[in-house]
PDB file of N, CA, C, O and CB in Angstrom:
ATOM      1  N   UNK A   1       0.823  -1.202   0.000  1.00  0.00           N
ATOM      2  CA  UNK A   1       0.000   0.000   0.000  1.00  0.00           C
ATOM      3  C   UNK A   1       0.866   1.263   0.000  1.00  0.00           C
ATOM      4  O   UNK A   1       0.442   2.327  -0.453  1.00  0.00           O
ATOM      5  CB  UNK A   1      -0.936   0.000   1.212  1.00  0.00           C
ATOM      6  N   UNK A   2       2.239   1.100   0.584  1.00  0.00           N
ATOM      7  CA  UNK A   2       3.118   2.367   0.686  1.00  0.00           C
ATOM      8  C   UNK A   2       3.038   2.850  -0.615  1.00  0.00           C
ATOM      9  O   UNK A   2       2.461   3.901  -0.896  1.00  0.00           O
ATOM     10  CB  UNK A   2       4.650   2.164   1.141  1.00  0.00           C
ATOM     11  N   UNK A   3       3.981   1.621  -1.988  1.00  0.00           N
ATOM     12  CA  UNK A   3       3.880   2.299  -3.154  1.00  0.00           C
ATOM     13  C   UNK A   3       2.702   2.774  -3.299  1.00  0.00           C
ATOM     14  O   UNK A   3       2.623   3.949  -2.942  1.00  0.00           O
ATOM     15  CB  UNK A   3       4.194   1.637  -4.174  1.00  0.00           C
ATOM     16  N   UNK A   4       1.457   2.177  -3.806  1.00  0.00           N
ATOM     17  CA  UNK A   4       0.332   2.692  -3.784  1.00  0.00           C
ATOM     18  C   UNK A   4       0.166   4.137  -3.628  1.00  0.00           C
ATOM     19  O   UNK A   4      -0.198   4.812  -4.591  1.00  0.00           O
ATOM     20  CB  UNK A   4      -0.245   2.104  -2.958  1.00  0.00           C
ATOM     21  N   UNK A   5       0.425   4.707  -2.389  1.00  0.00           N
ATOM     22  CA  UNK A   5      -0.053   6.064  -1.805  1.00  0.00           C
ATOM     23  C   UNK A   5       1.009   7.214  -2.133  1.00  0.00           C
ATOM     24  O   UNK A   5       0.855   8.433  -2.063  1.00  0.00           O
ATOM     25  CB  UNK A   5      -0.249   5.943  -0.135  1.00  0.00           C
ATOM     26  N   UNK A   6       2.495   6.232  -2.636  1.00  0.00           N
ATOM     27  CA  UNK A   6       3.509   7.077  -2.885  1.00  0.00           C
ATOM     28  C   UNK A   6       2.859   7.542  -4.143  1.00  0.00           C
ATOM     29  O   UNK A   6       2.243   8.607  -4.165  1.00  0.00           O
ATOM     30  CB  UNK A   6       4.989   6.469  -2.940  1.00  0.00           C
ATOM     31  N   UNK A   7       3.003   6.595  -5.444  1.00  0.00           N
ATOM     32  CA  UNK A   7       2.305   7.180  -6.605  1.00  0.00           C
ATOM     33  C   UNK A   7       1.252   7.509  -6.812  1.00  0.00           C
ATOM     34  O   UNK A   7       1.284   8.168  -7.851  1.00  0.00           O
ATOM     35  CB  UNK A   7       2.326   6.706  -7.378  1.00  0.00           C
ATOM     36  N   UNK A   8      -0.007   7.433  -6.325  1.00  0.00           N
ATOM     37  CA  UNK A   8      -0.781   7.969  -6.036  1.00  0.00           C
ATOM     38  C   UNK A   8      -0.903   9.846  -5.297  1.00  0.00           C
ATOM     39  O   UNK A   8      -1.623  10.836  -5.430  1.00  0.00           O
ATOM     40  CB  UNK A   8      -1.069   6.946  -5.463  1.00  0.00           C
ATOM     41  N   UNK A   9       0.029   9.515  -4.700  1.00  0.00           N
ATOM     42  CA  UNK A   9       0.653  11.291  -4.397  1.00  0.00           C
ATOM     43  C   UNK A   9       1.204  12.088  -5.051  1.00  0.00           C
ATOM     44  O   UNK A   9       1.013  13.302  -4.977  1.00  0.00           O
ATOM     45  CB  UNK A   9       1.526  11.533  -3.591  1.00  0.00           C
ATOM     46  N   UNK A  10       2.227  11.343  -6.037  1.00  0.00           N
ATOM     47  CA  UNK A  10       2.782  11.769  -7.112  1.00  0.00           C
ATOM     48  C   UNK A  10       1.829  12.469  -8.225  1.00  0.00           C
ATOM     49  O   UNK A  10       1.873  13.636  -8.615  1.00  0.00           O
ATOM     50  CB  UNK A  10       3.449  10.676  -7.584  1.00  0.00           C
ATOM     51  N   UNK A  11       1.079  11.572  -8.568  1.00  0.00           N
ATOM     52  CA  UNK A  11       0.506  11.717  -9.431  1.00  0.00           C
ATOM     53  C   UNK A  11      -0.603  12.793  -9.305  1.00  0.00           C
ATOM     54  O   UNK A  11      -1.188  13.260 -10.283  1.00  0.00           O
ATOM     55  CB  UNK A  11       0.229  10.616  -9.724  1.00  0.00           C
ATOM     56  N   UNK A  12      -0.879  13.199  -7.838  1.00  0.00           N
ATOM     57  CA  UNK A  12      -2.089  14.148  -8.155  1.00  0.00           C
ATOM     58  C   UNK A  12      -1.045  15.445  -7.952  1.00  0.00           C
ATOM     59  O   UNK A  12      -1.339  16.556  -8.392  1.00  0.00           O
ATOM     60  CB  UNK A  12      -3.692  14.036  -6.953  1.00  0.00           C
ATOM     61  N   UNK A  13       0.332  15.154  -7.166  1.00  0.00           N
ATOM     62  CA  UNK A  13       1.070  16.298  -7.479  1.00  0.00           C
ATOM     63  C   UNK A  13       1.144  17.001  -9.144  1.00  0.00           C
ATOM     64  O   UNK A  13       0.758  18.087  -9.575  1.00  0.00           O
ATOM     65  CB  UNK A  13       2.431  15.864  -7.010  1.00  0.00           C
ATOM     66  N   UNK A  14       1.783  15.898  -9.767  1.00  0.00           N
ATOM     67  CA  UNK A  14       1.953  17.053 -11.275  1.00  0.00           C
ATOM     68  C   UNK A  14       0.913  16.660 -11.869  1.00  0.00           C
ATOM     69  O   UNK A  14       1.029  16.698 -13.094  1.00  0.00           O
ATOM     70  CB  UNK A  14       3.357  16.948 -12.472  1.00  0.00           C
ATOM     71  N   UNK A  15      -0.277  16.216 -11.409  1.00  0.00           N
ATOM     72  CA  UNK A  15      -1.866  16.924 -11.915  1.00  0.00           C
ATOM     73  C   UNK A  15      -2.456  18.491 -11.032  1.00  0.00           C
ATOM     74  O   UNK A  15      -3.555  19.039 -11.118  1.00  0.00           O
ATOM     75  CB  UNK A  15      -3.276  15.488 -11.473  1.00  0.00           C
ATOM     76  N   UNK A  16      -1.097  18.929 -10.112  1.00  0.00           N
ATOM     77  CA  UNK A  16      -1.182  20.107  -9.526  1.00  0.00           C
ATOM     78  C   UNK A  16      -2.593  19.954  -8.828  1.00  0.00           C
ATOM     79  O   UNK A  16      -3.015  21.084  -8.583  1.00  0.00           O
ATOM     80  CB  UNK A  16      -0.999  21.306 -10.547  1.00  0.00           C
ATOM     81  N   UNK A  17      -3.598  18.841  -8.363  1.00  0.00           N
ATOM     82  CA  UNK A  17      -4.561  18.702  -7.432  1.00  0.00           C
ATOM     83  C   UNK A  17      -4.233  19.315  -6.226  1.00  0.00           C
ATOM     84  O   UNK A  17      -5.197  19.432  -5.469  1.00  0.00           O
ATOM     85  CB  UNK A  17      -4.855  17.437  -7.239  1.00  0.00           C
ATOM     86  N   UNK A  18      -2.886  19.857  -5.700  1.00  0.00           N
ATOM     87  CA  UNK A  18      -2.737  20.243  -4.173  1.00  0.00           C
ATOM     88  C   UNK A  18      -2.481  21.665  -4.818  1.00  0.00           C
ATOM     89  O   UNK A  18      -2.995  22.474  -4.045  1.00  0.00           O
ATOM     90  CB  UNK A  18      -1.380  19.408  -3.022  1.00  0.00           C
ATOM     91  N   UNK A  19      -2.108  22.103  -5.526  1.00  0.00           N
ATOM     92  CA  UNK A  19      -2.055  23.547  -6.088  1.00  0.00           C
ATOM     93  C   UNK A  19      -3.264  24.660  -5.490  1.00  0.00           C
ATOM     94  O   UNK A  19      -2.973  25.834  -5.264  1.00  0.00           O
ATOM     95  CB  UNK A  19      -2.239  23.389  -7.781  1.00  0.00           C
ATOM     96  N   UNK A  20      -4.616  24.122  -5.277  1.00  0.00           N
ATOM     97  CA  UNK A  20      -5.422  25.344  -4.866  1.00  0.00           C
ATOM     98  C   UNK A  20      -5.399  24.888  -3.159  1.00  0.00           C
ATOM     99  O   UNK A  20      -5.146  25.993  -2.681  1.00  0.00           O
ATOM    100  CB  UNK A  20      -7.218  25.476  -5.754  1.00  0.00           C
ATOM    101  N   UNK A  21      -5.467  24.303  -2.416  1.00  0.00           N
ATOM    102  CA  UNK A  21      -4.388  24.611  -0.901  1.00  0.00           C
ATOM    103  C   UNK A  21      -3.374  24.593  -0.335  1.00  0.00           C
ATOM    104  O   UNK A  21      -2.814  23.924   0.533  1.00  0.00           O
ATOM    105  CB  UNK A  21      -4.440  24.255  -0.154  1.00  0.00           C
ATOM    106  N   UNK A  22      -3.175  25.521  -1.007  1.00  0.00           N
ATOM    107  CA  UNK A  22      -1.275  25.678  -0.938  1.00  0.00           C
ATOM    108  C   UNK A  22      -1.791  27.279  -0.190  1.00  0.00           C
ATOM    109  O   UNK A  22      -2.571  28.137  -0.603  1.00  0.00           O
ATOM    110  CB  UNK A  22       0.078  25.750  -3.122  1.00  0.00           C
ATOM    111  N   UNK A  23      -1.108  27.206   0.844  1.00  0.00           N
ATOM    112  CA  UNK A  23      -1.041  28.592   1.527  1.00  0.00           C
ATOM    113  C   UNK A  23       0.928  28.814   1.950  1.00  0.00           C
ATOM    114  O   UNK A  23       1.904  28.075   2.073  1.00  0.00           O
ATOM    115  CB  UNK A  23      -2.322  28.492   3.267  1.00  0.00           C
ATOM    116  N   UNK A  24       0.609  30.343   2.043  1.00  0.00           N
ATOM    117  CA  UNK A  24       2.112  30.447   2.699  1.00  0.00           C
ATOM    118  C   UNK A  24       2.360  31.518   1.216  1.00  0.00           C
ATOM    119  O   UNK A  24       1.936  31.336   0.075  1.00  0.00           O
ATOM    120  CB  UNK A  24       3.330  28.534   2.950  1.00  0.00           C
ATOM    121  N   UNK A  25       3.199  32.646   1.762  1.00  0.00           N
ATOM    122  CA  UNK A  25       3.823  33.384   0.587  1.00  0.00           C
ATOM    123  C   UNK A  25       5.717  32.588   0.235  1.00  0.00           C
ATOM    124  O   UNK A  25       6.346  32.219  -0.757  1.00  0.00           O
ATOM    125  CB  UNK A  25       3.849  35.401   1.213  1.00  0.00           C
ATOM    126  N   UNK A  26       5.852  32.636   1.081  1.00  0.00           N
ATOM    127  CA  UNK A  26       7.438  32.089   0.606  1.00  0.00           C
ATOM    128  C   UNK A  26       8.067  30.743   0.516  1.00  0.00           C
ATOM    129  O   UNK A  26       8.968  30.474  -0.278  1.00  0.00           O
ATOM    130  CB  UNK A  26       8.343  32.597   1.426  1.00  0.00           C
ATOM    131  N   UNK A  27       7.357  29.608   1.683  1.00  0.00           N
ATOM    132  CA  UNK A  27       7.344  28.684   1.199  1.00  0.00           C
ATOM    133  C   UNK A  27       5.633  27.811   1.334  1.00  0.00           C
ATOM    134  O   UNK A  27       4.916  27.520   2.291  1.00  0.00           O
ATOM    135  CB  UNK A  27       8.582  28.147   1.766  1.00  0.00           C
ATOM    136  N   UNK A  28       5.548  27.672   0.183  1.00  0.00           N
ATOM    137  CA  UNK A  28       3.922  27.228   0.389  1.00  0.00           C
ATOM    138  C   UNK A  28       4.092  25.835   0.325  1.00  0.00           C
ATOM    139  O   UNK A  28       4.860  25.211  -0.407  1.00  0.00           O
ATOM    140  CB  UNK A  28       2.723  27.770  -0.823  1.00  0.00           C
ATOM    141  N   UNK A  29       2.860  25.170   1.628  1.00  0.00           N
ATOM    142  CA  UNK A  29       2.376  24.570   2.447  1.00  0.00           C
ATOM    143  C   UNK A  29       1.029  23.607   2.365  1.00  0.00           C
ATOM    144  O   UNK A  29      -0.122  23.994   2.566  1.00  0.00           O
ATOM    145  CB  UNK A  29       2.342  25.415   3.156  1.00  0.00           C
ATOM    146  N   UNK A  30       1.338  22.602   2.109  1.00  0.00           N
ATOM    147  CA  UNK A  30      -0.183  22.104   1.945  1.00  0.00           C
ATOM    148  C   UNK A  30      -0.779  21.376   3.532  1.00  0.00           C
ATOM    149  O   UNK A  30      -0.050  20.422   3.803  1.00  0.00           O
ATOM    150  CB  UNK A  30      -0.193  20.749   0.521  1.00  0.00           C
ATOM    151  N   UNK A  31      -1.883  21.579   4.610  1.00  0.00           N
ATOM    152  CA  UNK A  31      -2.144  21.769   5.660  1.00  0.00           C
ATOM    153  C   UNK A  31      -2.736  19.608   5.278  1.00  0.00           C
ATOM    154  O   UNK A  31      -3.317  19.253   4.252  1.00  0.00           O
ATOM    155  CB  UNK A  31      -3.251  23.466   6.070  1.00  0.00           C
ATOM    156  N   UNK A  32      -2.313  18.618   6.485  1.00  0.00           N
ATOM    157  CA  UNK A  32      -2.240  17.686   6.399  1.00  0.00           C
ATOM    158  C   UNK A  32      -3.850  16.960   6.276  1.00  0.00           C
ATOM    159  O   UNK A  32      -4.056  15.812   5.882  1.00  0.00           O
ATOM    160  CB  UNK A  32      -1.359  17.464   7.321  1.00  0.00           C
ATOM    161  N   UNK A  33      -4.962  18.002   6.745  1.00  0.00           N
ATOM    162  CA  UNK A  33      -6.505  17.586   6.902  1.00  0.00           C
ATOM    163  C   UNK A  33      -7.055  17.642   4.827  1.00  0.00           C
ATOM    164  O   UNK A  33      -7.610  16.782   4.145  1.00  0.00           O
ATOM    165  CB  UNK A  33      -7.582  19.236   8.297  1.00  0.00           C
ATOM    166  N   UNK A  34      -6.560  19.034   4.468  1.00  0.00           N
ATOM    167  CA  UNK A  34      -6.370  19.022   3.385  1.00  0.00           C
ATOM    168  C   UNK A  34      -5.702  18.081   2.252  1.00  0.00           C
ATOM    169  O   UNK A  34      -6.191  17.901   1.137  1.00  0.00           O
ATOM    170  CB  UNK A  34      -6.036  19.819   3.482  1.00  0.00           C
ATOM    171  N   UNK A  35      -4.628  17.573   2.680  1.00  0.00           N
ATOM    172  CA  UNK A  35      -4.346  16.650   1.829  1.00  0.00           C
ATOM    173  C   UNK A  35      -4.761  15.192   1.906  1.00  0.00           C
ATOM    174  O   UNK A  35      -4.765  14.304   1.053  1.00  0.00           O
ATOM    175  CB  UNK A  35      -3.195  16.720   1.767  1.00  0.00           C
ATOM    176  N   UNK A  36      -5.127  15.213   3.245  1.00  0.00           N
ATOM    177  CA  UNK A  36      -6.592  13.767   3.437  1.00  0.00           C
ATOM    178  C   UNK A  36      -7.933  13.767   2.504  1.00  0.00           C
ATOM    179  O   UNK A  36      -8.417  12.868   1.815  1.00  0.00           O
ATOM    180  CB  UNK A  36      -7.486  13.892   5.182  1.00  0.00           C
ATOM    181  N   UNK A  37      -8.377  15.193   2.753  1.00  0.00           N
ATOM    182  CA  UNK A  37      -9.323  15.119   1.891  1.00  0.00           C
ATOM    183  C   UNK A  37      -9.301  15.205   0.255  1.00  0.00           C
ATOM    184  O   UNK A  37     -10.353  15.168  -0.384  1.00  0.00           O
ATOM    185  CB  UNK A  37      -9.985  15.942   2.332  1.00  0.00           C
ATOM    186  N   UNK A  38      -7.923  15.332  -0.421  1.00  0.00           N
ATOM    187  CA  UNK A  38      -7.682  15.156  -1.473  1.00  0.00           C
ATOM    188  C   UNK A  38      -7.088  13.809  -1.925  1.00  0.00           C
ATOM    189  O   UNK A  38      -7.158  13.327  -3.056  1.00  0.00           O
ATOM    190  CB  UNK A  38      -7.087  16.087  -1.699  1.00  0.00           C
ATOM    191  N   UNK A  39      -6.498  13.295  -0.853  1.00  0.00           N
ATOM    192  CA  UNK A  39      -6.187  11.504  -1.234  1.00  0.00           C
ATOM    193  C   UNK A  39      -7.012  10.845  -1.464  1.00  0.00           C
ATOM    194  O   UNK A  39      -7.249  10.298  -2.541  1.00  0.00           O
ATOM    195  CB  UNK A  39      -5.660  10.619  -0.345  1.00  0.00           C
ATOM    196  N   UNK A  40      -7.895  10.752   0.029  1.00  0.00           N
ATOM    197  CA  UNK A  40      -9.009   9.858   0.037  1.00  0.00           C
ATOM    198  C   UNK A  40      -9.958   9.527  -1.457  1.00  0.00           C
ATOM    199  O   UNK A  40      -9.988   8.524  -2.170  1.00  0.00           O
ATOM    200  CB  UNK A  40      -9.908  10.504   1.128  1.00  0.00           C
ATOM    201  N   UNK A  41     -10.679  10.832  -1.549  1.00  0.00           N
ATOM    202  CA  UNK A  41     -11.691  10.141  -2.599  1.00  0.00           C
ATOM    203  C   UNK A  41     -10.747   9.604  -4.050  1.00  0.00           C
ATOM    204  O   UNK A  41     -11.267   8.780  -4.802  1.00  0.00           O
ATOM    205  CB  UNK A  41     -13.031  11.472  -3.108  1.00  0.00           C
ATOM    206  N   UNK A  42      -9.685  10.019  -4.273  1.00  0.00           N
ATOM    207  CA  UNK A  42      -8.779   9.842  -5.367  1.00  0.00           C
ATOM    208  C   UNK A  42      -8.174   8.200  -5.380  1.00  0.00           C
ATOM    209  O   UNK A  42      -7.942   7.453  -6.330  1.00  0.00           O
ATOM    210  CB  UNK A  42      -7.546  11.009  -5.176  1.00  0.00           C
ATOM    211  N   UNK A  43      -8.010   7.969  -3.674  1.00  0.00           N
ATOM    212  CA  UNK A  43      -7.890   6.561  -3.527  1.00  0.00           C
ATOM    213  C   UNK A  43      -8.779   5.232  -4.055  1.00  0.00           C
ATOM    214  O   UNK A  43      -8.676   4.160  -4.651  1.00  0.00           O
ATOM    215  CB  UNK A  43      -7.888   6.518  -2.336  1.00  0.00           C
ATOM    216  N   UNK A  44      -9.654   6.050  -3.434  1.00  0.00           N
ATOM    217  CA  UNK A  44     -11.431   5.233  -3.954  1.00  0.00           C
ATOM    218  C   UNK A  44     -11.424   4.803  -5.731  1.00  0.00           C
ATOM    219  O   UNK A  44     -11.685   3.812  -6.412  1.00  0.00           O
ATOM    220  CB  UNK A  44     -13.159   6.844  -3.737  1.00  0.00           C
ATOM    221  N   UNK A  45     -11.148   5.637  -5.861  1.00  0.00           N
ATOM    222  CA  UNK A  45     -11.435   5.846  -7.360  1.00  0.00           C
ATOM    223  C   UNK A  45     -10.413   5.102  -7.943  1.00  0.00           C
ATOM    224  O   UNK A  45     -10.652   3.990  -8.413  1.00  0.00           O
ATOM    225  CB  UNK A  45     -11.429   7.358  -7.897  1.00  0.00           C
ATOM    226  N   UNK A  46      -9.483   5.513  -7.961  1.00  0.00           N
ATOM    227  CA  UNK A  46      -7.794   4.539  -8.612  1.00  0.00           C
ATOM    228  C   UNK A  46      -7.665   3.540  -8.390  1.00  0.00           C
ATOM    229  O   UNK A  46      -7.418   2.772  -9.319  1.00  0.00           O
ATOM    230  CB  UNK A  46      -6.400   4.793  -8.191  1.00  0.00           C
ATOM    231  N   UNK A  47      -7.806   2.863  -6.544  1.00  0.00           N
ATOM    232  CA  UNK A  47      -7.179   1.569  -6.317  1.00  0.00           C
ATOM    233  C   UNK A  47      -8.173   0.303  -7.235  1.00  0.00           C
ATOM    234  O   UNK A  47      -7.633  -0.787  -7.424  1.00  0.00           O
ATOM    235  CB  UNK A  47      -7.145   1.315  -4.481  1.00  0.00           C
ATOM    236  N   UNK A  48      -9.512   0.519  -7.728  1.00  0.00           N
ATOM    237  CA  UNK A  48      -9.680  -0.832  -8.426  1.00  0.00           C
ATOM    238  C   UNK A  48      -9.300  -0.328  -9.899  1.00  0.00           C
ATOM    239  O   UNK A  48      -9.853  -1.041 -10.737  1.00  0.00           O
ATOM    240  CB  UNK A  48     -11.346  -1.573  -8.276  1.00  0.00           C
ATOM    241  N   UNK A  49      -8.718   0.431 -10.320  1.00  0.00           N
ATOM    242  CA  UNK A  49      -7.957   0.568 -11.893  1.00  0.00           C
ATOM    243  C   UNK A  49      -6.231   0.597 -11.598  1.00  0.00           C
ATOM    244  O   UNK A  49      -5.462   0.974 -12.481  1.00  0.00           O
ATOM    245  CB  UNK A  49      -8.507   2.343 -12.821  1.00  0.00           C
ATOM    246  N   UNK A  50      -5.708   0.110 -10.131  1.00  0.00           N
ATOM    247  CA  UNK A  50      -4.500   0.421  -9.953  1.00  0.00           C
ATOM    248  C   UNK A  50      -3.369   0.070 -11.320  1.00  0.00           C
ATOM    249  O   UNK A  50      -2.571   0.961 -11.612  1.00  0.00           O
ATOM    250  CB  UNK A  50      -4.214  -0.292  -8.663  1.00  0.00           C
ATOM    251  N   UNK A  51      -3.357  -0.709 -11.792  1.00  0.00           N
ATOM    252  CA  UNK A  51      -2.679  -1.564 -13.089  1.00  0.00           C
ATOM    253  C   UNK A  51      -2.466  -0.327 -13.811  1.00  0.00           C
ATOM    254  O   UNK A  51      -1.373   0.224 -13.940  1.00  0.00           O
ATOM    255  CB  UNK A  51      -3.705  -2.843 -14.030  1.00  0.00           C
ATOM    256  N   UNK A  52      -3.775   0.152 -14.360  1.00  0.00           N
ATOM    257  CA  UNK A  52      -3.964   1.101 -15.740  1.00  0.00           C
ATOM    258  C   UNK A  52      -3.256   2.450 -14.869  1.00  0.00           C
ATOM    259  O   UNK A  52      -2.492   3.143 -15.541  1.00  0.00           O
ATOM    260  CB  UNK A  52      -6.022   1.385 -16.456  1.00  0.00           C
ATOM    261  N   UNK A  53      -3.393   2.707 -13.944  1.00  0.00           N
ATOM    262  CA  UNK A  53      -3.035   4.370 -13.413  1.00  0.00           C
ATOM    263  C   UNK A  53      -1.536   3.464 -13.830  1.00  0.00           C
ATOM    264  O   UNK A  53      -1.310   3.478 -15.040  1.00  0.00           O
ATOM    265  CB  UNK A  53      -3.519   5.253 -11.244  1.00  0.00           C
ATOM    266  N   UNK A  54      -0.632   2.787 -13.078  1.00  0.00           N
ATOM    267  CA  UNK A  54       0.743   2.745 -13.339  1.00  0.00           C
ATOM    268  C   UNK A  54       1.025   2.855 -14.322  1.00  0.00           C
ATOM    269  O   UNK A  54       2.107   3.369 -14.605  1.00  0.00           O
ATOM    270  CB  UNK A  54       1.331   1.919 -13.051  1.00  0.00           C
ATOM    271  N   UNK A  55       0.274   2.471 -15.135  1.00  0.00           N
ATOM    272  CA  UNK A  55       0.595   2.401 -16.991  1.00  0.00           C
ATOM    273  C   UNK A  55       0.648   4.361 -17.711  1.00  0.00           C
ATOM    274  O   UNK A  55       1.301   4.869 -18.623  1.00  0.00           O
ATOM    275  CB  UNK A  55      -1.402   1.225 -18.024  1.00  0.00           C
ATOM    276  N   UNK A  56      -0.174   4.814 -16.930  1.00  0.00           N
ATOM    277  CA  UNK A  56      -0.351   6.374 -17.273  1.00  0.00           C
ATOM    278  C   UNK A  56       0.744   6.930 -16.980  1.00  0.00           C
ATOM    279  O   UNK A  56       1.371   7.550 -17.839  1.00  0.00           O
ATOM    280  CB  UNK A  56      -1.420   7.148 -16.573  1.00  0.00           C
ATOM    281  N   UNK A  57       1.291   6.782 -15.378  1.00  0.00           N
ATOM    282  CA  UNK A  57       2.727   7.218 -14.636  1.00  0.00           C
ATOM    283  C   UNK A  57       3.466   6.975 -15.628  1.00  0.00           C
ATOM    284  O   UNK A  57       4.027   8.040 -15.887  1.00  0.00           O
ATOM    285  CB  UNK A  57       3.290   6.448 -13.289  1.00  0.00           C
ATOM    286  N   UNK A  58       3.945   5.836 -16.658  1.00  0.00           N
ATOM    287  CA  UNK A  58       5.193   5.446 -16.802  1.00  0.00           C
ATOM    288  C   UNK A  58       4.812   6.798 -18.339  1.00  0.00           C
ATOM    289  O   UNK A  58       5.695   7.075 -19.150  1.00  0.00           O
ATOM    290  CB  UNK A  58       5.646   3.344 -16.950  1.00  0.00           C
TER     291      UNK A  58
END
């Protein structure tokens, strides 16, 4: 599940999904309740196509 959540993090990173709660002027910050609520439903959704998302990553 680690990989899982690693690429799965990755991936909504440079889909810039954490881009609109990002606070902070100098170094911006994504707040940890926030990035729960952006894993989670993304988890739901991916882990029964897990195969095909790796295939997109590569």
């Amino acid at each position: 599940m680690r990989d899982f959540y690693y690429w799965l993090t990755y991936g909504l990173h440079k889909a810039q999904a954490f881009k609109f709660v990002r606070r902070g002027s100098v170094i911006p910050f994504v707040n940890i309740g926030e990035t729960r609520d952006i894993i989670q439903p993304a988890a739901n959704i991916i882990y029964p196509h897990w195969q095909q998302f790796k295939i997109i990553l590569q």
